[in-house]
N, C-alpha and C positions, 0 to 999 in steps of 0.2 A: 780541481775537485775538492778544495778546500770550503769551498762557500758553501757547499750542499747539507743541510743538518737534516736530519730525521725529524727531530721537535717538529719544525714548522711543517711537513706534510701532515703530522699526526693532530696538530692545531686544526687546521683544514679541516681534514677529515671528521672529526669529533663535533665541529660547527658545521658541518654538511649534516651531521646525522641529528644534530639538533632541530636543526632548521625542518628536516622533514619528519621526526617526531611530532613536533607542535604543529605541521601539517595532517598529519594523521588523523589529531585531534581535533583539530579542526574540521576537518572531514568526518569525521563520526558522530559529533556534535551536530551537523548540519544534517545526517541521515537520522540522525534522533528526532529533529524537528520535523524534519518532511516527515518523520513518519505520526508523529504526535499528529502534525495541520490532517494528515491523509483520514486519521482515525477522527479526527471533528471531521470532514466535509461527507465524507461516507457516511457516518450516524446522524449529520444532520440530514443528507438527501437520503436519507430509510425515511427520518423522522417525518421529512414531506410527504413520502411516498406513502406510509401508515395513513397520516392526516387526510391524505387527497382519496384515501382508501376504506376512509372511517364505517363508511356506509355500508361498506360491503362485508366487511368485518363484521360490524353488526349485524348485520343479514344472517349470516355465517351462524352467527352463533346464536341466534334467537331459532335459528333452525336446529340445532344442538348441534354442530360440528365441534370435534373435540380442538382443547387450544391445541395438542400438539400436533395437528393437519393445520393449522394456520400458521405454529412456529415452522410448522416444515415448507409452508410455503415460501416464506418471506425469507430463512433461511437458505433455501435453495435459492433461489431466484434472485439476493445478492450474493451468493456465491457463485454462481454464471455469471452475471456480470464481472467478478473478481475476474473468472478464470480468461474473459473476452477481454479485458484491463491488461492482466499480465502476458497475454499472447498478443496485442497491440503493443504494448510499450516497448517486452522483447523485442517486437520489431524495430520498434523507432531508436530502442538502444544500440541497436547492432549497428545500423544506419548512420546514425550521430559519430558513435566510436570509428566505423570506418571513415568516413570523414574528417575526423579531428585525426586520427591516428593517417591516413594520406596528407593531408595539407602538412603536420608537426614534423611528425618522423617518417615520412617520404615511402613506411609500409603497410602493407597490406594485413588485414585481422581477419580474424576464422571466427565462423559462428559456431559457439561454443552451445547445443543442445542441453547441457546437464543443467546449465547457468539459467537458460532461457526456461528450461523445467521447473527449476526454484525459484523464479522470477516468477511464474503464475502462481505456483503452489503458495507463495509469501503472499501474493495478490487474494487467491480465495481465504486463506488464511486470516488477512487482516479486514475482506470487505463482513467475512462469518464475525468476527471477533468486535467491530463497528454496529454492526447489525443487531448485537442482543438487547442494546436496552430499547431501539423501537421494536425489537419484535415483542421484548417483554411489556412494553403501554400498550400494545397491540390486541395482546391475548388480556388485556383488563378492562377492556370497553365494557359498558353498563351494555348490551341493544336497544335497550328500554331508553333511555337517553340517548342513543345517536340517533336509533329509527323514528323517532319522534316528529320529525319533523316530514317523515311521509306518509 
């Protein structure tokens, strides 16, 4: 019992906890960026959807429709999409996890409803939050300059 020191378990330990520190960070870093790419590809597909919608807009508003029925539209309607995003993914996450958590660690995982909650609600949250600056080119169309061309 003479070989056994405490130092070298407490060595260990201390480089174990290192090691998944700078994982951590790692990991949070990497949910920064997915989340930054998610805020460009969502504001760029508004920003097609505005464009490919120019016309109607115009329409809209040469009619006098006020801009805040057209931010509520395009606001709503990427915020459905968010919340049919977040209830998709919920799924596919639950799926992936139980799979990697069967094959790794040989257990089974519980779908956790609170998580799969805040996983939509973070979904409508970020597609509304992507969404304001086409809905704000949106509501500044001239009509007189898009409709022109019918």
């Amino acid at each position: 019992m003479t070989g056994i020191q405490p130092q070298l378990v407490q060595q260990i330990t201390n480089s174990e906890f290192n090691v998944l520190s700078k994982l951590q960070v790692l990991v949070l870093l990497v949910k920064a960026i997915v989340l930054v790419l998610t805020l460009i590809c969502v504001t760029t597909t508004m920003m097609a959807v505005v464009t490919e919608r120019s016309k109607e807009i115009g329409l809209k508003k040469a009619l006098d429709v006020a801009n805040e029925s057209i931010i509520r539209e395009f606001l709503s309607e990427s915020c459905l999409l968010g919340a049919f995003g977040g209830l998709f993914s919920s799924g596919l996450g639950y799926l992936f996890a139980q799979s990697v958590s069967l094959q790794v660690f040989g257990r089974d995982t519980y779908f956790s409803v609170s998580i799969a909650i805040l996983s939509i609600v973070l979904s409508i949250i970020v597609t509304g939050v992507a969404s304001l600056i086409p809905v704000r080119i949106a509501t500044a169309f001239d009509p007189a300059i898009v409709l022109r061309g019918e």
